[in-house]
MOPAC internal coordinates of N, CA, C and O (Angstrom, degrees):
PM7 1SCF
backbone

  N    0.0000 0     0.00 0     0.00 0    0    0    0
  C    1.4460 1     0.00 0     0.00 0    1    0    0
  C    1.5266 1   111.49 1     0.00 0    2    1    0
  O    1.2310 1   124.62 1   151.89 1    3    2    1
  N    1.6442 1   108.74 1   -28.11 1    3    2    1
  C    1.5474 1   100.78 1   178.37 1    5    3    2
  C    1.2694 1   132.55 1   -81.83 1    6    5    3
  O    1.2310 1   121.65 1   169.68 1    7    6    5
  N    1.4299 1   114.45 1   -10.32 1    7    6    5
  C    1.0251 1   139.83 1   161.54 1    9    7    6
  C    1.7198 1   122.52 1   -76.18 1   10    9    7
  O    1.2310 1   119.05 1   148.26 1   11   10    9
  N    1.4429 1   119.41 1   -31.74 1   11   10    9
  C    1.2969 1   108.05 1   173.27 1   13   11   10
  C    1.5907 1    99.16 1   -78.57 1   14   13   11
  O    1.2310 1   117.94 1   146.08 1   15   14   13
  N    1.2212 1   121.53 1   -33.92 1   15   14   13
  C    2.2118 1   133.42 1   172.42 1   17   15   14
  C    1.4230 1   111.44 1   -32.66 1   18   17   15
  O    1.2310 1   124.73 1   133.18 1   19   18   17
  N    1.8501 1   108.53 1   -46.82 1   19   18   17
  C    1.3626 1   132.73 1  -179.07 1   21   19   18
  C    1.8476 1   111.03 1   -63.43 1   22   21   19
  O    1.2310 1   140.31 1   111.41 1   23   22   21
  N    0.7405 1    78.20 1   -68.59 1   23   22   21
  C    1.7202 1    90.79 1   170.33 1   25   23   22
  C    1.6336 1   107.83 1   -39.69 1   26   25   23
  O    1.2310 1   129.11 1    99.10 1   27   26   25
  N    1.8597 1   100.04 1   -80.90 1   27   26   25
  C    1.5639 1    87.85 1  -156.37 1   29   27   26
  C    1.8232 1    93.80 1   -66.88 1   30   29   27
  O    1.2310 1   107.79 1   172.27 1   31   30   29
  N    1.1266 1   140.40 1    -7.73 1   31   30   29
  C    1.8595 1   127.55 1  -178.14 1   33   31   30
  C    1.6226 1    95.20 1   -64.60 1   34   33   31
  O    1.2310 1   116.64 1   142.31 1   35   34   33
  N    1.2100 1   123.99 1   -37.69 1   35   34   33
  C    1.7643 1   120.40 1  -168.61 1   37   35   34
  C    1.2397 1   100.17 1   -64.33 1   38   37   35
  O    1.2310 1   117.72 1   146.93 1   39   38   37
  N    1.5707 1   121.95 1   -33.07 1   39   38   37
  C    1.5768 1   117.36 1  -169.92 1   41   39   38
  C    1.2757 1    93.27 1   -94.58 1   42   41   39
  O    1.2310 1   109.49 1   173.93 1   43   42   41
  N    1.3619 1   137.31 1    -6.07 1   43   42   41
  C    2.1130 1   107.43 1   170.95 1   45   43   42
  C    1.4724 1    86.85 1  -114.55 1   46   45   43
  O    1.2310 1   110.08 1   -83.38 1   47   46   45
  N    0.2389 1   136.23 1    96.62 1   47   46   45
  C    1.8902 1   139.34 1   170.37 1   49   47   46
  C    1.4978 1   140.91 1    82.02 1   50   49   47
  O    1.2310 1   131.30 1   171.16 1   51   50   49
  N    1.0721 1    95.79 1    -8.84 1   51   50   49
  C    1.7757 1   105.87 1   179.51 1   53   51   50
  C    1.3928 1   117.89 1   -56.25 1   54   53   51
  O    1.2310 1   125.62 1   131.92 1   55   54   53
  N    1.4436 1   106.80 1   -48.08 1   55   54   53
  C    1.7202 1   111.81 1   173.80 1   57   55   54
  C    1.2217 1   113.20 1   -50.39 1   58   57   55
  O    1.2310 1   121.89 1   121.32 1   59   58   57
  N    1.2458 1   113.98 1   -58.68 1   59   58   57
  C    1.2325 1   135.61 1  -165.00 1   61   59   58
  C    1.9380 1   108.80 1   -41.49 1   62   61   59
  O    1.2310 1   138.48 1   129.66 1   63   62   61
  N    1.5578 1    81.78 1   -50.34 1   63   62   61
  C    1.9869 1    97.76 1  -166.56 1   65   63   62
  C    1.6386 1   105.66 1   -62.05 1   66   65   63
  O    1.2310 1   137.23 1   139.75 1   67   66   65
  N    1.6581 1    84.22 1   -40.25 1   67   66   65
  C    1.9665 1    89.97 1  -174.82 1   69   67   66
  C    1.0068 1   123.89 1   -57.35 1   70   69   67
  O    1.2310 1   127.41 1   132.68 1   71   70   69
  N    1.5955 1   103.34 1   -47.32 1   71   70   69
  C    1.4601 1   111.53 1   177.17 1   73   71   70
  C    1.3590 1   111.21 1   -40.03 1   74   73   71
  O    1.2310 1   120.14 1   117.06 1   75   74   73
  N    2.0029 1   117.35 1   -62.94 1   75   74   73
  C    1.3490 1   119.92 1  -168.76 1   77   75   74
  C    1.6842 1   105.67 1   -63.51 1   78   77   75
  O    1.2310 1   120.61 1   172.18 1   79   78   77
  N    1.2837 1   116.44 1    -7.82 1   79   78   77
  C    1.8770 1    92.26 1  -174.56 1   81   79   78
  C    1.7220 1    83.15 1   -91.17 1   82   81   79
  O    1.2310 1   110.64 1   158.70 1   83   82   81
  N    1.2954 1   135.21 1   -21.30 1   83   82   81
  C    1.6051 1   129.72 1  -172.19 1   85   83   82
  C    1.4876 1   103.17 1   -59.14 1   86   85   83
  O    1.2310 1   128.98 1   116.74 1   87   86   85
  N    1.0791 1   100.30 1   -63.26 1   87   86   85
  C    1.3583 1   123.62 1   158.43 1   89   87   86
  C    1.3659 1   112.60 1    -4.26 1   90   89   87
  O    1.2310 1   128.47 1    89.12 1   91   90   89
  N    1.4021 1   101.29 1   -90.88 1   91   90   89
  C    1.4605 1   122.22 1  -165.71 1   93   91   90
  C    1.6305 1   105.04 1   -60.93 1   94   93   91
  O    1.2310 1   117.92 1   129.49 1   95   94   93
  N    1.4868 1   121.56 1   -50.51 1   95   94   93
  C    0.8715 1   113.71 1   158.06 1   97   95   94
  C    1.7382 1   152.88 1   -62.25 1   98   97   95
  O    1.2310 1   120.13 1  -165.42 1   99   98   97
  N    1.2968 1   117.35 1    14.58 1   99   98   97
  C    1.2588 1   143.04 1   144.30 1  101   99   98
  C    1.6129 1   112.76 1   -83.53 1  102  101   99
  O    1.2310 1   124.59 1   124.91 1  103  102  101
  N    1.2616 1   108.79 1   -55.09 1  103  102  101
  C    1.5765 1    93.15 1   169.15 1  105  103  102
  C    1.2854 1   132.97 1   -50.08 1  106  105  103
  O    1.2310 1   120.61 1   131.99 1  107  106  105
  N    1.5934 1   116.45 1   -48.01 1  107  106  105
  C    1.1744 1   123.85 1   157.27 1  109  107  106
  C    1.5515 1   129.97 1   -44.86 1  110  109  107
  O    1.2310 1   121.21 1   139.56 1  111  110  109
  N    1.3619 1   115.29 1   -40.44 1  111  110  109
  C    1.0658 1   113.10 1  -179.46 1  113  111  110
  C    1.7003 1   116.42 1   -87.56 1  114  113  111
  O    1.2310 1   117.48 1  -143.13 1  115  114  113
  N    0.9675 1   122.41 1    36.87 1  115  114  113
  C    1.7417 1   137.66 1  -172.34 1  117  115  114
  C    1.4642 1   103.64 1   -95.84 1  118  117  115
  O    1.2310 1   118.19 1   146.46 1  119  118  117
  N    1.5691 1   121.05 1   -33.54 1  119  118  117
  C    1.2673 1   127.37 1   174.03 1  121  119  118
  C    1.8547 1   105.51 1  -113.40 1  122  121  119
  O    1.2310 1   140.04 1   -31.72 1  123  122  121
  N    1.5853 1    78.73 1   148.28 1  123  122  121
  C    1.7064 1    84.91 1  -171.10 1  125  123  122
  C    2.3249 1    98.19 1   -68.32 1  126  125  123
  O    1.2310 1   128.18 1  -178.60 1  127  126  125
  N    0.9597 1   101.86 1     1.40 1  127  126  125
  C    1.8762 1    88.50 1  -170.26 1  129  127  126
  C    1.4917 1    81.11 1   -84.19 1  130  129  127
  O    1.2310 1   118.26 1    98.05 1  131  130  129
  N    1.1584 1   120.92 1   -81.95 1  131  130  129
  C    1.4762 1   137.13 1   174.48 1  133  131  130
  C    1.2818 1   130.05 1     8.93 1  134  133  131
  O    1.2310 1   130.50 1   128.05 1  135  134  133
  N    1.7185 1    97.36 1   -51.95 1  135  134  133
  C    1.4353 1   109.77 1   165.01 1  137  135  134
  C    1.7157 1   141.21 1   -18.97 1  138  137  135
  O    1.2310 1   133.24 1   114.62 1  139  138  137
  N    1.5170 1    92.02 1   -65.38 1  139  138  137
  C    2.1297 1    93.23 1  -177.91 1  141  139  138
  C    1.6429 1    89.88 1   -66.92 1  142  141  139
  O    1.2310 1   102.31 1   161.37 1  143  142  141
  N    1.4041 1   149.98 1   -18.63 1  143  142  141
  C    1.4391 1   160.40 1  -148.44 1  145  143  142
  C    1.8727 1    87.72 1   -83.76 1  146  145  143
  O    1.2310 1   126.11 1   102.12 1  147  146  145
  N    1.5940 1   105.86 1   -77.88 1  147  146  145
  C    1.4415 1   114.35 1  -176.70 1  149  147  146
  C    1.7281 1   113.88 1   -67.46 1  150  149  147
  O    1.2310 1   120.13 1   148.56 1  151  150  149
  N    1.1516 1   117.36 1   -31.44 1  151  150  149
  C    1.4535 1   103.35 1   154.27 1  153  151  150
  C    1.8215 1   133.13 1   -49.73 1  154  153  151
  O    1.2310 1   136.60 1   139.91 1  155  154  153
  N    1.7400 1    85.46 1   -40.09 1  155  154  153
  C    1.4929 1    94.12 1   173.22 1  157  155  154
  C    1.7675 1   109.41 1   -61.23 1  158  157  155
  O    1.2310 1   113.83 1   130.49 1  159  158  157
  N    1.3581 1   129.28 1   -49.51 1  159  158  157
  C    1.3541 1   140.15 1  -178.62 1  161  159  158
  C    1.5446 1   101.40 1   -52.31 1  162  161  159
  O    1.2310 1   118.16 1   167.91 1  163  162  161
  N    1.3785 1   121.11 1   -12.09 1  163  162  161
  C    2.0848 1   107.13 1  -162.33 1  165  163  162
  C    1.7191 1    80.92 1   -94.96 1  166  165  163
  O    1.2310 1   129.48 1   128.49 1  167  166  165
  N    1.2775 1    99.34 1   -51.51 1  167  166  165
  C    1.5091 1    97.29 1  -172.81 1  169  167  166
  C    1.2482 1   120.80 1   -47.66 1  170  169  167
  O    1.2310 1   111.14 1   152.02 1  171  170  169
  N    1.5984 1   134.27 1   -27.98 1  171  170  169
  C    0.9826 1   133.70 1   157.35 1  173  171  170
  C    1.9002 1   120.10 1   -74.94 1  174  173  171
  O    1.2310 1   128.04 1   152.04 1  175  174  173
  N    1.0832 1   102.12 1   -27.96 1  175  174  173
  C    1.3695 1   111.22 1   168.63 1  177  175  174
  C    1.7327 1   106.64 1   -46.65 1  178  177  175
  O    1.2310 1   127.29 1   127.31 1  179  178  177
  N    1.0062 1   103.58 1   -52.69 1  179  178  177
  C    1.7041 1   131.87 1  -177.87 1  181  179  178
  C    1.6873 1    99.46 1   -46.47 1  182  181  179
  O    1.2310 1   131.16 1   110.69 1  183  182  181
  N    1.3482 1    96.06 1   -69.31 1  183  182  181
  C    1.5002 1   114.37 1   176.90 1  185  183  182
  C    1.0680 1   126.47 1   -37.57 1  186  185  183
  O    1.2310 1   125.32 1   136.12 1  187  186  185
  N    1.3893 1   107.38 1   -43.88 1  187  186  185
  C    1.7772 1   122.11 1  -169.58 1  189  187  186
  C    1.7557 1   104.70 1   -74.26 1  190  189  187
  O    1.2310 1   131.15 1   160.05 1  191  190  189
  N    1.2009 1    96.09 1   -19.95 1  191  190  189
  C    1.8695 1    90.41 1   179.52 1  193  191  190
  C    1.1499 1   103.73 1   -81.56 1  194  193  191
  O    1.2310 1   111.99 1   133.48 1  195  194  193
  N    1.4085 1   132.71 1   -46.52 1  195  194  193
  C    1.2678 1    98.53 1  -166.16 1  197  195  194
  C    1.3660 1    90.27 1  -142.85 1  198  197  195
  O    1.2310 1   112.47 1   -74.69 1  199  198  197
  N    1.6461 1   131.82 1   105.31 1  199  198  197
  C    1.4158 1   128.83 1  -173.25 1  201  199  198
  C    1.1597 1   111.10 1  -100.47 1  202  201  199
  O    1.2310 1   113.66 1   172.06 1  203  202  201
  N    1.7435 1   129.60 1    -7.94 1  203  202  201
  C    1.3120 1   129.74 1   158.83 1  205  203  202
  C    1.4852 1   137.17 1   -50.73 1  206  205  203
  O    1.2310 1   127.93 1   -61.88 1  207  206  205
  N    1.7636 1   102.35 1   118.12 1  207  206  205
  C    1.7296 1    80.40 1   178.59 1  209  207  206
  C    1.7129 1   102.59 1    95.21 1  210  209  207
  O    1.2310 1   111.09 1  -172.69 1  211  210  209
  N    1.8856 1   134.37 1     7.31 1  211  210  209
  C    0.8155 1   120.99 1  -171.74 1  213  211  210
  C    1.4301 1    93.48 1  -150.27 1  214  213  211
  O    1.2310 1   120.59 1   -36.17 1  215  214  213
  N    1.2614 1   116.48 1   143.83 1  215  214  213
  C    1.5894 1   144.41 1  -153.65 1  217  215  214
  C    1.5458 1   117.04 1  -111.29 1  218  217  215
  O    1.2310 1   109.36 1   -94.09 1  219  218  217
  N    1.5415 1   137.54 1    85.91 1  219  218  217
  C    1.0210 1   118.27 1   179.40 1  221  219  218
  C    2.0233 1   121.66 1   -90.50 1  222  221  219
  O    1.2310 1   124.43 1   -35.24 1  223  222  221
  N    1.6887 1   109.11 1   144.76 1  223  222  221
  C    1.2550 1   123.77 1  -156.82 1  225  223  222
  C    1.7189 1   112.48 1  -102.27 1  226  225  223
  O    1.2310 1   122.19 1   -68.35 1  227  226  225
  N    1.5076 1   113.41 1   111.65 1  227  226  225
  C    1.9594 1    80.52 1   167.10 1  229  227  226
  C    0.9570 1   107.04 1   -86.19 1  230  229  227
  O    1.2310 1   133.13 1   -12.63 1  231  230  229
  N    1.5798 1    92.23 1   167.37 1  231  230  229
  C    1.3952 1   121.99 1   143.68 1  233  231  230
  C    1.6181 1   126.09 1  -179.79 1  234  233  231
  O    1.2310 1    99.78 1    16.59 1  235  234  233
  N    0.8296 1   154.14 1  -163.41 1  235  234  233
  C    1.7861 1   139.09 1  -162.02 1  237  235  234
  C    1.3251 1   104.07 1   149.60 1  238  237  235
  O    1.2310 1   131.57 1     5.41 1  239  238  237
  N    1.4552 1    95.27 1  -174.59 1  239  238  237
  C    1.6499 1   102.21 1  -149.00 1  241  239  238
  C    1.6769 1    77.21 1  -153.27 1  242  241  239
  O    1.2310 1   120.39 1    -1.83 1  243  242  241
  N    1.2034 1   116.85 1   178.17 1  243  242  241
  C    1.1826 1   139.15 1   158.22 1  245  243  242
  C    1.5413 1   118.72 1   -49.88 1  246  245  243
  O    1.2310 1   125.70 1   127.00 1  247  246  245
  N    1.5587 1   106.66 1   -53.00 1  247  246  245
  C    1.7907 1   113.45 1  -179.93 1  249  247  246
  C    1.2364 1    92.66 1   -48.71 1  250  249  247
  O    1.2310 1   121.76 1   104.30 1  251  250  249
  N    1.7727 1   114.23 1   -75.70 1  251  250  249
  C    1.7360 1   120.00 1   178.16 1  253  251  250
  C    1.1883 1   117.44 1   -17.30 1  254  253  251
  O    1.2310 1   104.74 1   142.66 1  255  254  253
  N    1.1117 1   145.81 1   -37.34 1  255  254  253
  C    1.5265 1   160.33 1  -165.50 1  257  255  254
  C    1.6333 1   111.50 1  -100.69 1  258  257  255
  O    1.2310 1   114.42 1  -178.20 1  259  258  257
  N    1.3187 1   128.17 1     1.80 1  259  258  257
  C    1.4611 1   132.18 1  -166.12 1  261  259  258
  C    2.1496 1    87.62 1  -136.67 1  262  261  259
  O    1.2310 1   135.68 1   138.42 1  263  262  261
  N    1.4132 1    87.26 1   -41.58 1  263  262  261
  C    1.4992 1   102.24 1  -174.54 1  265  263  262
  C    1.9743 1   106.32 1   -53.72 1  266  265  263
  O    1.2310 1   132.31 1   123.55 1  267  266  265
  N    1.5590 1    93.83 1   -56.45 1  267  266  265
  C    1.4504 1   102.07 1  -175.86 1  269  267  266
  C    1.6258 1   108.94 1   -68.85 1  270  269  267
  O    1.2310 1   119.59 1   128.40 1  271  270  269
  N    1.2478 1   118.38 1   -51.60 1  271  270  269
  C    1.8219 1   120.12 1   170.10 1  273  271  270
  C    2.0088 1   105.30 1   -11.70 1  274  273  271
  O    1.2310 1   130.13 1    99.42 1  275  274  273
  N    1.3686 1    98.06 1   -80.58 1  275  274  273
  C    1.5657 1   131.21 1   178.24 1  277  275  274
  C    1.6125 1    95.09 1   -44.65 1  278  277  275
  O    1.2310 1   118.20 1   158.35 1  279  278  277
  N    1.2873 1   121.04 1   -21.65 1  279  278  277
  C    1.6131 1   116.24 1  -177.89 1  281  279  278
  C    0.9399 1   142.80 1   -89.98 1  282  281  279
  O    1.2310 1   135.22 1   133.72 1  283  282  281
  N    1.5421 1    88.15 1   -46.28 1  283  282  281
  C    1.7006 1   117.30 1   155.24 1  285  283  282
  C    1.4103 1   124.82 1   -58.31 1  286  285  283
  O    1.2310 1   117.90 1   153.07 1  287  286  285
  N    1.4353 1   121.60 1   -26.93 1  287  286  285
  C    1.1486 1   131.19 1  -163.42 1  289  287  286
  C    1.8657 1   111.54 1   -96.26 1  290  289  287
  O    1.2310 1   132.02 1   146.42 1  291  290  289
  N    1.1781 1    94.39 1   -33.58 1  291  290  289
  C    1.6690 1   105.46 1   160.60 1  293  291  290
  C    1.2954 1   130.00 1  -123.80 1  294  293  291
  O    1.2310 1   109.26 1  -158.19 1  295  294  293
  N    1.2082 1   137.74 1    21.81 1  295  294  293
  C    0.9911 1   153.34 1   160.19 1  297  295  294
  C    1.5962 1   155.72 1  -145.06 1  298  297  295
  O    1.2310 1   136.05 1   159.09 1  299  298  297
  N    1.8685 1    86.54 1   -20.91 1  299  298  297
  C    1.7888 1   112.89 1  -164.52 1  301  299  298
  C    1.6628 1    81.84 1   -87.91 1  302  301  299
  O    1.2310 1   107.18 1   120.61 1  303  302  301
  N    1.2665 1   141.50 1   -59.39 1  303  302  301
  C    1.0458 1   121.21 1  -153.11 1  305  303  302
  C    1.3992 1   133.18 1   -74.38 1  306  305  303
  O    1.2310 1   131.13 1   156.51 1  307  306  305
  N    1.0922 1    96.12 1   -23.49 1  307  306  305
  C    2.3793 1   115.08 1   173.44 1  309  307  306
  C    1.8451 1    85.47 1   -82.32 1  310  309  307
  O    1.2310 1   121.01 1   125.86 1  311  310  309
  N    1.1427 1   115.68 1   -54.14 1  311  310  309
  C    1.8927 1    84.66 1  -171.95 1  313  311  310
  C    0.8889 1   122.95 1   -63.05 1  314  313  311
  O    1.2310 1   118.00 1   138.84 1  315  314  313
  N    1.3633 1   121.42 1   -41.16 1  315  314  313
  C    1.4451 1   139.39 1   170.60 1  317  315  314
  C    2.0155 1   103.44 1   -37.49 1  318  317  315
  O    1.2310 1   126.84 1   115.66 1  319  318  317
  N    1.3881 1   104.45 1   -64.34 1  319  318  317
  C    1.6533 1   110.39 1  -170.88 1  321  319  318
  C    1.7565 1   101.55 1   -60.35 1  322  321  319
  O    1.2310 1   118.25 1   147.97 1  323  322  321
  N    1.2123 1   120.94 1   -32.03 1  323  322  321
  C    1.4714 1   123.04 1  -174.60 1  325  323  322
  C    1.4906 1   100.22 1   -67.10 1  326  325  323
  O    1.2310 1   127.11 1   115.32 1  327  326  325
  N    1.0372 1   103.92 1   -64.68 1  327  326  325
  C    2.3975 1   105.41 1   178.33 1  329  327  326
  C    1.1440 1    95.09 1   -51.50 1  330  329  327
  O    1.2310 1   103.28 1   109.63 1  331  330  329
  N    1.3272 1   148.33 1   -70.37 1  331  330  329
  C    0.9689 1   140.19 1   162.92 1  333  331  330
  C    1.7029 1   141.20 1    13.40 1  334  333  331
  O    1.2310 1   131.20 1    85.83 1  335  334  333
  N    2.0075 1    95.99 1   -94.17 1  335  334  333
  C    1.2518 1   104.33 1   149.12 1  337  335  334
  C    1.4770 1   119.17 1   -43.40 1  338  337  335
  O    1.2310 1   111.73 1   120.71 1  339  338  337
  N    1.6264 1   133.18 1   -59.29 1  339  338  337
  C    1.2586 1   128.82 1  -161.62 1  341  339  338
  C    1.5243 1   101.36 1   -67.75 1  342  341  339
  O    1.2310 1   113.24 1   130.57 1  343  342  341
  N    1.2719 1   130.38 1   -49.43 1  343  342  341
  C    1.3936 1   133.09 1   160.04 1  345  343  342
  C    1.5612 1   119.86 1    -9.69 1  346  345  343
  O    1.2310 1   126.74 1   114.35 1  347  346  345
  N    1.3125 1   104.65 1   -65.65 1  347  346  345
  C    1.9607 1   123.86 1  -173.66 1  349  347  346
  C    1.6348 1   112.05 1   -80.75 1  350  349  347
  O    1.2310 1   118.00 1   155.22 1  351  350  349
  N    1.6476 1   121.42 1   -24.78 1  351  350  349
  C    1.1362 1   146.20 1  -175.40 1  353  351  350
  C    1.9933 1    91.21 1   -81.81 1  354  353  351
  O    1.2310 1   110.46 1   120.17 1  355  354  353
  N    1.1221 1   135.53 1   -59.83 1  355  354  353
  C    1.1281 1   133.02 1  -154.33 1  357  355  354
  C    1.4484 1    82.75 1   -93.15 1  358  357  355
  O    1.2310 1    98.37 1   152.75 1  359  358  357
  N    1.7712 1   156.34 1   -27.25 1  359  358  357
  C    1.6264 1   131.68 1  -148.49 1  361  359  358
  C    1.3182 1    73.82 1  -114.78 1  362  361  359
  O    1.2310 1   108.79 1  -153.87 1  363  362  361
  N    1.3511 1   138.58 1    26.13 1  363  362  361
  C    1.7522 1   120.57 1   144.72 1  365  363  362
  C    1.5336 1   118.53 1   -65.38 1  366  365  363
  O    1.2310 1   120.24 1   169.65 1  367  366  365
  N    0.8334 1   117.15 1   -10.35 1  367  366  365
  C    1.8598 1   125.13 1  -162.20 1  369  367  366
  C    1.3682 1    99.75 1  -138.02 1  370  369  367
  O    1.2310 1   120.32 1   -48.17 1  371  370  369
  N    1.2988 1   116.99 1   131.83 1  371  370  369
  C    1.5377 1   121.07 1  -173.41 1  373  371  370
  C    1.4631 1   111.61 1   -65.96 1  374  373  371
  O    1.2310 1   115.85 1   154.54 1  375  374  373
  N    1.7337 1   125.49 1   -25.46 1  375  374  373
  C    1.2227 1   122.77 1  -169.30 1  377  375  374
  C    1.9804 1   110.92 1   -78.98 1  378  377  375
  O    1.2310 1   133.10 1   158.58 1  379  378  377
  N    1.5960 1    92.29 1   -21.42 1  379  378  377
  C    1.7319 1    89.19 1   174.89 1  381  379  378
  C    1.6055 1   114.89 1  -114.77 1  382  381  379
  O    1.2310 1   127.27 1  -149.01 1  383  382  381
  N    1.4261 1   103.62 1    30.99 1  383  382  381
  C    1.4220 1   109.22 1   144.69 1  385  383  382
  C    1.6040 1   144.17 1   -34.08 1  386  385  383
  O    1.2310 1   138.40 1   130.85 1  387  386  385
  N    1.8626 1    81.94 1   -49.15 1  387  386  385
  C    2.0786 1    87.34 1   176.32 1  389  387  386
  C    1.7866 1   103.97 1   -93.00 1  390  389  387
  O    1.2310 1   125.30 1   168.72 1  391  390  389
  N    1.2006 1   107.42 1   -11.28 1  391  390  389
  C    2.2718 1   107.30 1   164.82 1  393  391  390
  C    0.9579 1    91.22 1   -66.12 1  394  393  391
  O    1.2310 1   109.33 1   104.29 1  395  394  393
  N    1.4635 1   137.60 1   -75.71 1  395  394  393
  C    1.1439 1   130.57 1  -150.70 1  397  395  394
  C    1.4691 1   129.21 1   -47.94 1  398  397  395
  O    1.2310 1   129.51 1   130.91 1  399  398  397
  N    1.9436 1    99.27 1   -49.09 1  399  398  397
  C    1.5288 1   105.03 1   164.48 1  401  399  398
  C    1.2622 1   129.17 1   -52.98 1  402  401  399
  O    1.2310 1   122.80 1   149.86 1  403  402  401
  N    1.8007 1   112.24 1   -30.14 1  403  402  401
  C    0.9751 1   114.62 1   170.00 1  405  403  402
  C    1.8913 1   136.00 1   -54.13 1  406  405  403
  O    1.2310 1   134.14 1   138.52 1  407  406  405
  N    1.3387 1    90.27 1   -41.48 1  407  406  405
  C    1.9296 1   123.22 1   167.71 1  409  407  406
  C    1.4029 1   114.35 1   -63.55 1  410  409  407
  O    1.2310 1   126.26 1   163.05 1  411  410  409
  N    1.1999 1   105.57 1   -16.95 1  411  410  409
  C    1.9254 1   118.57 1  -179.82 1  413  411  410
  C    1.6189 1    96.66 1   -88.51 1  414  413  411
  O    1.2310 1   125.42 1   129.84 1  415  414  413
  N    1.3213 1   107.19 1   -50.16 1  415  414  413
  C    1.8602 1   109.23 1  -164.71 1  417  415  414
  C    1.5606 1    94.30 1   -74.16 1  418  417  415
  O    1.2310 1   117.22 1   164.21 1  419  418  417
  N    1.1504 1   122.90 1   -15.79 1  419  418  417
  C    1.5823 1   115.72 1  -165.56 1  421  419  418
  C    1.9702 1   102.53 1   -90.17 1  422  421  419
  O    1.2310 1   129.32 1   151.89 1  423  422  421
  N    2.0179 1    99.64 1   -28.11 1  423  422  421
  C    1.5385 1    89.68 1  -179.36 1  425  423  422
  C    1.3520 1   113.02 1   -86.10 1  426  425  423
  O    1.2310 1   124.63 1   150.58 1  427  426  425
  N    1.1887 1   108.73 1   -29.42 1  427  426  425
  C    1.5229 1   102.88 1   164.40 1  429  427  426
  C    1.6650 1   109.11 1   -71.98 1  430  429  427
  O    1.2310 1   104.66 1  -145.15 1  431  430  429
  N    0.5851 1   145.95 1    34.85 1  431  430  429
  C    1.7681 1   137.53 1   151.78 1  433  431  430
  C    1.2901 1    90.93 1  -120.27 1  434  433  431
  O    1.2310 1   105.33 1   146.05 1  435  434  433
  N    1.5902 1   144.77 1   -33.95 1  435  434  433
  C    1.4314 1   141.84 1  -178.66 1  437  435  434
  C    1.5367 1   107.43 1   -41.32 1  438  437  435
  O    1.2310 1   125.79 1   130.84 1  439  438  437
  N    1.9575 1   106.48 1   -49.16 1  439  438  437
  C    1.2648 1   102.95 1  -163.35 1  441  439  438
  C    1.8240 1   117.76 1   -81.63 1  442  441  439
  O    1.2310 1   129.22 1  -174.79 1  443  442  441
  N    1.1722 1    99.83 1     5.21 1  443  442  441
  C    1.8809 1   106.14 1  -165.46 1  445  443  442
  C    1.2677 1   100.06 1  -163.74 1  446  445  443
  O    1.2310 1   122.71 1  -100.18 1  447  446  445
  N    1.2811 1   112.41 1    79.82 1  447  446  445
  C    1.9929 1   100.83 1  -168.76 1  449  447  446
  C    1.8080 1   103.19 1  -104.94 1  450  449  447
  O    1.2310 1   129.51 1   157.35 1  451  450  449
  N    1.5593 1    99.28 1   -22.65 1  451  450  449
  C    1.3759 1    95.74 1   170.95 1  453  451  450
  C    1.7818 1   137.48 1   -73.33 1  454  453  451
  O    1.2310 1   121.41 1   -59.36 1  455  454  453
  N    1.1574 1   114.91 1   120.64 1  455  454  453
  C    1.5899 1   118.69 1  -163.99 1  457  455  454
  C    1.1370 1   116.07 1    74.18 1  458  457  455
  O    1.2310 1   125.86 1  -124.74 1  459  458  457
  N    2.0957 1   106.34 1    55.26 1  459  458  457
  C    1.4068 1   120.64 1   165.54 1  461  459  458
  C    1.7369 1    95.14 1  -152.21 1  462  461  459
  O    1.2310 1   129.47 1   -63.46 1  463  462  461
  N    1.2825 1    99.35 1   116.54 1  463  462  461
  C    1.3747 1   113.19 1  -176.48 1  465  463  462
  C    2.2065 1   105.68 1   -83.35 1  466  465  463
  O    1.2310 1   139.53 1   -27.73 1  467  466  465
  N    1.2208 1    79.72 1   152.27 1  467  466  465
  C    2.1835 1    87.08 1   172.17 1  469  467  466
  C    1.1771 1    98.73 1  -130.80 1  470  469  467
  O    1.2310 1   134.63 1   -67.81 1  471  470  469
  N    1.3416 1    89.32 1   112.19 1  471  470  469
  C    1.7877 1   115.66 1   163.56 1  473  471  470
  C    1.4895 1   105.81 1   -99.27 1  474  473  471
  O    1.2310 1   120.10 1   180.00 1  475  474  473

């Protein structure tokens, strides 16, 4: 079942999201600080294809917490509003109820993604 979930999420929005964390994460990675930042964005890139069937974990450290500041401030908050919008845009219609939830778990990890593992 998580696999047919995977599929139809790429056709209402999944591409779409990946692209922007690919995205984001090339920008980020233009400066050498930036780097573990735009690595963090592929991994979500990763994520956005297929978020069915996958479990996110906290946990953090202090860096995580200086890491996310710097994240939120250029990046956590426009991805965050994009899952978001697509989130409320897809739970208009009863059939993209479980996309939508999906676009909710993705903006909340948008805003604090550092020192939360995906299992």
């Amino acid at each position: 079942m998580k696999t047919m979930g995977n599929i139809l999420w790429i056709l209402c929005g999944g591409l779409v999201s990946s692209i922007s964390w690919a995205f984001a994460g090339l920008l980020w990675c233009v400066t050498i600080i930036g780097i573990p930042l735009g690595k963090q964005c592929f991994k979500f890139a990763k994520l956005s294809l297929a978020p069915f069937g996958k479990e996110i974990k906290d946990g953090g450290s202090a860096v995580s917490t200086v890491a996310n500041i710097f994240w939120i401030i250029f990046t956590g908050l426009p991805m965050a509003l994009e899952n978001a919008v697509l989130g409320l845009l897809l739970c208009v219609t009863i059939v993209g109820i479980p996309f939508g939830k999906q676009f909710f778990k993705l903006a909340k990890l948008s805003l604090a993604p550092f020192g939360k593992e995906i299992e």
